[in-house]
C-alpha positions as CSV (number, residue, x, y, z in Angstrom):
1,X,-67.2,-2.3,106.1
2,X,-64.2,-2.9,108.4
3,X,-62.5,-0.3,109.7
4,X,-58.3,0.5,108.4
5,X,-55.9,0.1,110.5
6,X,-52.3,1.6,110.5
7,X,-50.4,-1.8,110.1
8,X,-51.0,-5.1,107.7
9,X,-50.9,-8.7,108.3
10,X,-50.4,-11.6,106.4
11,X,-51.7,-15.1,106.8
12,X,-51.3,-18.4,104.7
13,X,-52.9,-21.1,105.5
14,X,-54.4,-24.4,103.8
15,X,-56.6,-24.9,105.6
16,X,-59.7,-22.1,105.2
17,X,-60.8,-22.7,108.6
18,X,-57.8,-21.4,110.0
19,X,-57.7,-18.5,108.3
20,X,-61.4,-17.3,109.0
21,X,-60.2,-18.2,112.6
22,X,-57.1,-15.8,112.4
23,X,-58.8,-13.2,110.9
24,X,-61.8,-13.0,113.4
25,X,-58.9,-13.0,115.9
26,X,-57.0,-10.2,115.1
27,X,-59.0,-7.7,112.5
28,X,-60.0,-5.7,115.1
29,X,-56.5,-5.0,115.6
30,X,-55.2,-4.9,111.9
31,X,-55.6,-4.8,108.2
32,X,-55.7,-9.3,108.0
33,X,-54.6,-10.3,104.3
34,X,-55.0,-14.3,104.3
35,X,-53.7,-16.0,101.4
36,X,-54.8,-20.0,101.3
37,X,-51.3,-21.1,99.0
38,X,-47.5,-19.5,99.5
39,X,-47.7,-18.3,95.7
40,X,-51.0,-16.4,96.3
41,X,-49.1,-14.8,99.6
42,X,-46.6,-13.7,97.4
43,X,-48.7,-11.9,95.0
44,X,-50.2,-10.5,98.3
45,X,-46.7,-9.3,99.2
46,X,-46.0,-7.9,96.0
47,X,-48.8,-5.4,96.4
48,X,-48.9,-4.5,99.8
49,X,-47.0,-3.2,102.5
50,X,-46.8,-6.4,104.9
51,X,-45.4,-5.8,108.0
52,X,-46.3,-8.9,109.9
53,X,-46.1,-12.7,107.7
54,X,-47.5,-16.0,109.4
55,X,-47.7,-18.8,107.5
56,X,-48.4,-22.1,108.1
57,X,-45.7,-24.5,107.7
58,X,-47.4,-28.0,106.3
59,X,-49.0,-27.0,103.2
60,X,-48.6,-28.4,99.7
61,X,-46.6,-27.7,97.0
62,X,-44.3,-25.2,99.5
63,X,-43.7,-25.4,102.9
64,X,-43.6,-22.4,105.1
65,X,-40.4,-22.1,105.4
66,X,-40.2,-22.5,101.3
67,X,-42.5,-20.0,101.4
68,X,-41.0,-17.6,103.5
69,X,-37.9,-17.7,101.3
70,X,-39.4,-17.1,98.3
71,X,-40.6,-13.5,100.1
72,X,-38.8,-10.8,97.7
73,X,-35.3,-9.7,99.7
74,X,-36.6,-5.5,99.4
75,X,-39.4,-6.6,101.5
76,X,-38.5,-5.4,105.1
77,X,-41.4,-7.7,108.0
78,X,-41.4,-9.7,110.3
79,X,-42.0,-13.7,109.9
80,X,-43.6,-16.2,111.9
81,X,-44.6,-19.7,111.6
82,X,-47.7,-21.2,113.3
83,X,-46.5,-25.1,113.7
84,X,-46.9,-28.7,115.5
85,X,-44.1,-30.0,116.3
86,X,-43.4,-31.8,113.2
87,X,-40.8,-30.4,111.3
88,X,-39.0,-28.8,113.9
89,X,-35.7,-29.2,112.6
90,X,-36.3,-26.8,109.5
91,X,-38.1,-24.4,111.5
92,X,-35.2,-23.9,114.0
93,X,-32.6,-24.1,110.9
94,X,-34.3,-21.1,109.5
95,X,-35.2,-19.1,113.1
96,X,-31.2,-19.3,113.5
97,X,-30.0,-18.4,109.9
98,X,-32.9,-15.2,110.8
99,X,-35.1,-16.0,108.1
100,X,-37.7,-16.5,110.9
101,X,-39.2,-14.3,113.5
102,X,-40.1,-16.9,116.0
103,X,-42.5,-19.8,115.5
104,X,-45.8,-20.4,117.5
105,X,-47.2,-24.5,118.1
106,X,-50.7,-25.4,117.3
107,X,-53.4,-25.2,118.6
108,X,-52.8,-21.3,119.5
109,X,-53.7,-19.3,121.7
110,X,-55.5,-16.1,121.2
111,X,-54.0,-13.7,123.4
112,X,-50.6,-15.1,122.9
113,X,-50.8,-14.7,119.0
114,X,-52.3,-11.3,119.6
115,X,-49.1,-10.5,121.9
116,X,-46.8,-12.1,119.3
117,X,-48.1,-10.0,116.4
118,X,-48.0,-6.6,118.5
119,X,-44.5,-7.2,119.4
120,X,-43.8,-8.6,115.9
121,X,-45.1,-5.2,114.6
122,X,-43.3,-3.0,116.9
123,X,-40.0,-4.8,116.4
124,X,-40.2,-4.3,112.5
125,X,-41.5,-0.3,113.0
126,X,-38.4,-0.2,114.7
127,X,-36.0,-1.4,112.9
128,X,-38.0,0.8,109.8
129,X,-37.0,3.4,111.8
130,X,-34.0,3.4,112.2
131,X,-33.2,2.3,108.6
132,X,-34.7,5.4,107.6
133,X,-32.8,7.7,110.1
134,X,-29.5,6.5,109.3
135,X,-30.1,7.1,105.9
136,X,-31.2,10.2,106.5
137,X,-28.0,10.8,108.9
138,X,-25.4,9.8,106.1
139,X,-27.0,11.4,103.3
140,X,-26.6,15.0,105.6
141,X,-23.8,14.3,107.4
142,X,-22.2,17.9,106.3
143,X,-25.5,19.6,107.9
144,X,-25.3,17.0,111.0
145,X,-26.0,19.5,113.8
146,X,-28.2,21.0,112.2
147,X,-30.5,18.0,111.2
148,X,-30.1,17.0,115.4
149,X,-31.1,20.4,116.6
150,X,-34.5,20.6,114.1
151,X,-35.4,16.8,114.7
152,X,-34.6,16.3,118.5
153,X,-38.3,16.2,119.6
154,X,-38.8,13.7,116.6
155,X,-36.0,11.5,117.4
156,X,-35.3,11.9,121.7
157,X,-35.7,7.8,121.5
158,X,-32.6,7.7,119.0
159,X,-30.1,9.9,121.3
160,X,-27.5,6.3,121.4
161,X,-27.8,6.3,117.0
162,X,-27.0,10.3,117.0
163,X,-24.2,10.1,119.2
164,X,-22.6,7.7,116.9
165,X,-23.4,9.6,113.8
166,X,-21.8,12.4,115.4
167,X,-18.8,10.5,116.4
168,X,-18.4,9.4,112.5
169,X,-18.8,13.0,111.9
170,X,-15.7,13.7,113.8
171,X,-13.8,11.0,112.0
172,X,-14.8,11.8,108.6
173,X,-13.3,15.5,109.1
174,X,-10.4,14.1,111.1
175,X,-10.1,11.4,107.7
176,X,-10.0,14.4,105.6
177,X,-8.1,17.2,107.2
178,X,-4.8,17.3,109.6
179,X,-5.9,16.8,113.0
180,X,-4.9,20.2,114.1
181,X,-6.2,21.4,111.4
182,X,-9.2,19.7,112.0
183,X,-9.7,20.9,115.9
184,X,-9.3,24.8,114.9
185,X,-12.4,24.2,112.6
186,X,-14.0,22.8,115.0
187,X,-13.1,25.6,118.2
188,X,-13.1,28.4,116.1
189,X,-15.3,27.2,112.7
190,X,-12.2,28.5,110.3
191,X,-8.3,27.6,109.7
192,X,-5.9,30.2,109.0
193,X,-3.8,29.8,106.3
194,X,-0.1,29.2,107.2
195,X,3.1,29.4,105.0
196,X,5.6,26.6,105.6
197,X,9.3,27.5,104.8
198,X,10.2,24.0,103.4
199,X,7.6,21.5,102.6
200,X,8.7,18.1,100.1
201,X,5.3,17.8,97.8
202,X,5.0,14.6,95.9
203,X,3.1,13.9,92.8
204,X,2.3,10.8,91.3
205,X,0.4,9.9,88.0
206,X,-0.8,7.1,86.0
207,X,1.3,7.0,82.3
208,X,-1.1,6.7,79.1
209,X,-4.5,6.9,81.6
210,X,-6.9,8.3,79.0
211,X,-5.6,4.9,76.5
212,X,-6.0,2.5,79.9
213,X,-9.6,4.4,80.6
214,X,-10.5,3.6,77.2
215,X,-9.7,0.0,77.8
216,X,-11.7,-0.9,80.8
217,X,-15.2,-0.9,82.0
218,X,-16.0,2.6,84.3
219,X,-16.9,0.0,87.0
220,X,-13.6,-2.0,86.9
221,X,-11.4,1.3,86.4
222,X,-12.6,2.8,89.1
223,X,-12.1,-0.2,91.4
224,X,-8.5,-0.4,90.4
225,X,-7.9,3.2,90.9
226,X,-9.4,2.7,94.4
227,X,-7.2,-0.9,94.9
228,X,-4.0,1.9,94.1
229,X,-5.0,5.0,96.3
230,X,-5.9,2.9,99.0
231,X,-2.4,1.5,99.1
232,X,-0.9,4.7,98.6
233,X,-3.0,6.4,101.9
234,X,-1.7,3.3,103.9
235,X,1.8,4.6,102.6
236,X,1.4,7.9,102.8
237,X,0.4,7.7,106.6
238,X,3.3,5.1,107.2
239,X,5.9,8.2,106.8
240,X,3.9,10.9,108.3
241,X,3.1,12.3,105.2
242,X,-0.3,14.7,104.3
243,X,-2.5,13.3,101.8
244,X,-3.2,16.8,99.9
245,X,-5.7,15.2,96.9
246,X,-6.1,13.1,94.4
247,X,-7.3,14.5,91.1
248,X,-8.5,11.8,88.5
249,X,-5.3,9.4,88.1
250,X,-3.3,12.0,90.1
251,X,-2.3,11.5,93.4
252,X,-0.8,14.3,95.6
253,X,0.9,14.1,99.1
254,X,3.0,16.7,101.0
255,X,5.5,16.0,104.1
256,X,6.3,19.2,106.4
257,X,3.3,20.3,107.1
258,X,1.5,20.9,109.1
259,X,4.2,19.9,111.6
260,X,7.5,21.0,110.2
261,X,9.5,17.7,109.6
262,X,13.3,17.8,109.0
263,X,13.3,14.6,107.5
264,X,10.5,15.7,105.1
265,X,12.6,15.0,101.7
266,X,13.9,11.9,103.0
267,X,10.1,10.6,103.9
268,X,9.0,12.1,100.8
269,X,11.5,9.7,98.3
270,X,10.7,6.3,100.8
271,X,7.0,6.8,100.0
272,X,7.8,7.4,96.3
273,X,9.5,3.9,96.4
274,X,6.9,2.4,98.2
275,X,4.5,3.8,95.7
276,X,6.6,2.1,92.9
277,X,7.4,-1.1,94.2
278,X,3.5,-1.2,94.7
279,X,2.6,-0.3,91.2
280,X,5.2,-3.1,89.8
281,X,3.4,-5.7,92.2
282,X,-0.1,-4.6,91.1
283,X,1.1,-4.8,87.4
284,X,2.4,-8.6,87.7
285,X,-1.7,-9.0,89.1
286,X,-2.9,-7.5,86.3
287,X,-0.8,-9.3,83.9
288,X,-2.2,-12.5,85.3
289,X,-6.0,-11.3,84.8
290,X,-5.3,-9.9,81.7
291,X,-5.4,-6.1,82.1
292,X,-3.7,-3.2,81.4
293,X,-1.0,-2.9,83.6
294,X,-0.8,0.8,85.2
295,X,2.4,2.3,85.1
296,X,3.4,5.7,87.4
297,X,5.3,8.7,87.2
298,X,6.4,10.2,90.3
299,X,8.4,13.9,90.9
300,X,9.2,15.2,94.3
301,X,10.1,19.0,94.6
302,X,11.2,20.7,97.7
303,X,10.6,24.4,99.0
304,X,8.2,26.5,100.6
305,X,4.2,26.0,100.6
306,X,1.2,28.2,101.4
307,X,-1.2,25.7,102.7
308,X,-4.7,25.9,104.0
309,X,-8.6,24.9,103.9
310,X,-10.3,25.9,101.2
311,X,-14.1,26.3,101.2
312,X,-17.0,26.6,103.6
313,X,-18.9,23.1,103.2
314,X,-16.7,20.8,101.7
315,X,-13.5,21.5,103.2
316,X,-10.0,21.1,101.9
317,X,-6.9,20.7,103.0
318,X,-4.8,22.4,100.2
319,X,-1.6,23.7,99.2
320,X,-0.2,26.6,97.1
321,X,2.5,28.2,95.5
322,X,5.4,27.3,93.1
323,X,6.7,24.2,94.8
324,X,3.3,23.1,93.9
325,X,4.0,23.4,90.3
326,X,7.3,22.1,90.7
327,X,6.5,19.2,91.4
328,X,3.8,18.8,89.0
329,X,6.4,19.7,86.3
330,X,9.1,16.6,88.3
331,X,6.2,14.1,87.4
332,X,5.3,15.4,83.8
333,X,9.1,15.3,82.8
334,X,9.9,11.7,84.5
335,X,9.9,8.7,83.6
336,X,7.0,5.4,84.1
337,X,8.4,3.6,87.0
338,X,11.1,6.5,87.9
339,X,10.9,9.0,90.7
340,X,12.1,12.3,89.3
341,X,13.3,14.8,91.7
342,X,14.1,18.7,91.8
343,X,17.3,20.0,92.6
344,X,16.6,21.4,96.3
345,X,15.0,17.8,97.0
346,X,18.7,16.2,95.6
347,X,20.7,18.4,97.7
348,X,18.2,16.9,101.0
349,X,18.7,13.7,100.0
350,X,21.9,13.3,98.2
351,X,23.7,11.8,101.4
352,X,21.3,8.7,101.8
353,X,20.4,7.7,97.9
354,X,22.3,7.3,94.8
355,X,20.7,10.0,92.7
356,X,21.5,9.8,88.7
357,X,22.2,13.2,86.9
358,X,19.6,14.4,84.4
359,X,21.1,17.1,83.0
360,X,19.3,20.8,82.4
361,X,15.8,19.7,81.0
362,X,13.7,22.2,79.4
363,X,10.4,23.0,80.9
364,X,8.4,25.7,79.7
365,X,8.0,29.0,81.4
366,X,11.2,28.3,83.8
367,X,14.2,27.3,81.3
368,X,16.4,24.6,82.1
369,X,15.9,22.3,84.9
370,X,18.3,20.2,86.9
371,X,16.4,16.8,87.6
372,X,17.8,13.8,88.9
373,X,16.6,10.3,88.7
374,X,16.6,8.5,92.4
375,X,18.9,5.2,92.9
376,X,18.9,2.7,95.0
377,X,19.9,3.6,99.2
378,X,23.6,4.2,100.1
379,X,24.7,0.8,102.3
């Protein structure tokens, strides 16, 4: 009975000479699976873990390098073709596109296959590896230090991988949080919360969602919703604005904070346009494919904010207070393609935009409500 080894070969061959000749070669070194046809390797495949494949390229009915792409693309080895020096061109073609290892000329030699397969096998243990610890690292990203401190003995060969992780730790919670915000965390592990004494919050919504949702695959609806929020983030950071959240079709930013901002109003109503003249672009797209077009409702409110981060694991960056609803009530009682503004925002902005007169609208729990509708920019 021969004796198991840790790693797994496979060899296809014609010719049955060959492969009693490979196997007596290297079984003292590995599990040898020979297969005498490229379908019969595949089945092979299929039902063990290969780590090392050498075929033969002149066979009939597949080639090796037919063969070879025919391997299932889950299956993660390491391929090699044994060769004359016919059919070079192929061989090359596919050792440069990386379906191939490296390819070894017949007759060969004993030693320098058994030197080929052990680096083959190292090389794909490797890379194994380090598939596996990168999953590993993104899927615990939030317990990162954590994971480094209990696995450093394991992983002291993978110090270059960890520092990057690390690094993308940083810039996830810089992604997600003001960057002074983001430093205290990280000096002191909490962030006070601060009140701001005039802070322009923006929300923006998406009219009739629920009727669009119905309308669209959960696949496609969330790739559009991602196409929009992506374009407002690039906005948002073009006028210094905070990205507070999005919630479902919602979409809620904040200027003056963290950094007061005496321009915050003013910022606030340029990335409302922005936001609008994007939608209106995105529609005419959607048009064109034949989808519901996405129509938004923006308000703007301006006054003072309690703002802060929220939780232990899965920090936020949030803001509180009546401001907050505010504005929330500015977008519920606008209009689809209108930016809907507060009073106190008005009187901020009055000087550089035409802003249309609303009137007193009713909103429950606060009365009548000056709103204005915001024009085009004063020449």
């Amino acid at each position: 009975m021969e004796q198991e080894h840790e790693f797994n070969v496979l060899y296809v061959d014609d010719e049955v000479n060959n492969l009693n000749s490979f196997r007596a070669a290297l079984r003292r070194h590995y599990n040898v699976f020979t297969a005498e046809s490229g379908e019969e390797g595949i089945e092979i495949i299929e039902k063990n873990d290969i780590h090392v494949v050498v075929t033969d390229q002149r066979m009939p009915n597949m080639t090796g390098v037919q063969f070879l792409q025919h391997i299932p693309r889950d299956q993660d080895n390491i391929r090699i073709i044994l060769t004359g020096f016919s059919d070079m061109e192929s061989i090359i073609e596919a050792i440069n596109t990386g379906k191939v290892y490296r390819y070894i000329t017949k007759p060969w030699d004993k030693e320098e296959l058994k030197i080929t397969i052990d680096n083959a096998v190292e090389t794909v243990m490797l890379r194994r590896n380090n598939k596996k610890l990168i999953s590993e690292l993104q899927a615990n990203n939030e317990n990162l230090e954590a994971k480094v401190r209990s696995r450093t003995l394991e992983i002291e060969r993978q110090k270059e991988l960890i520092q990057a992780a690390k690094a993308q730790s940083d810039s996830l919670l810089l992604n997600i949080l003001p960057d002074e915000i983001a430093e205290e965390l990280k000096r002191f592990g909490r962030s006070y919360a601060r009140k701001h004494t005039q802070v322009s919050v923006l929300f923006a919504d998406i009219k009739g969602f629920t009727h669009v949702a119905e309308t669209l695959s959960p696949e496609k609806l969330v790739n559009a919703l991602d196409e929009v929020f992506r374009a407002f983030d690039n906005i948002v950071d073009k006028y210094d604005m905070e990205k507070i959240k999005t919630i479902g079709d919602a979409y809620m930013c904040a200027c003056g904070l963290p950094r007061s901002d005496n321009e915050n109003a003013i910022k606030a109503v340029k990335t409302a346009i922005d936001m609008q003249q994007f939608i209106t672009g995105f529609g005419l797209a959607s048009r064109i494919q034949n989808l519901p077009v996405f129509e938004m409702r923006i308000g703007i409110h301006t006054g003072p904010v309690i703002a802060g981060v929220v939780g232990s694991r899965k920090f936020a960056y949030d803001i509180w207070g009546d401001t907050v609803n505010m504005a929330s009530l500015m977008e519920q009682h606008g209009e689809a393609g209108a930016i809907n503004i507060s009073e106190s925002t008005y009187s901020l902005v009055r000087d550089r935009y035409d802003c249309k007169p609303r009137g007193k609208i009713e909103v429950k729990s606060k009365g009548g409500v000056d709103m204005f509708f915001v024009g085009d920019e004063r020449k």
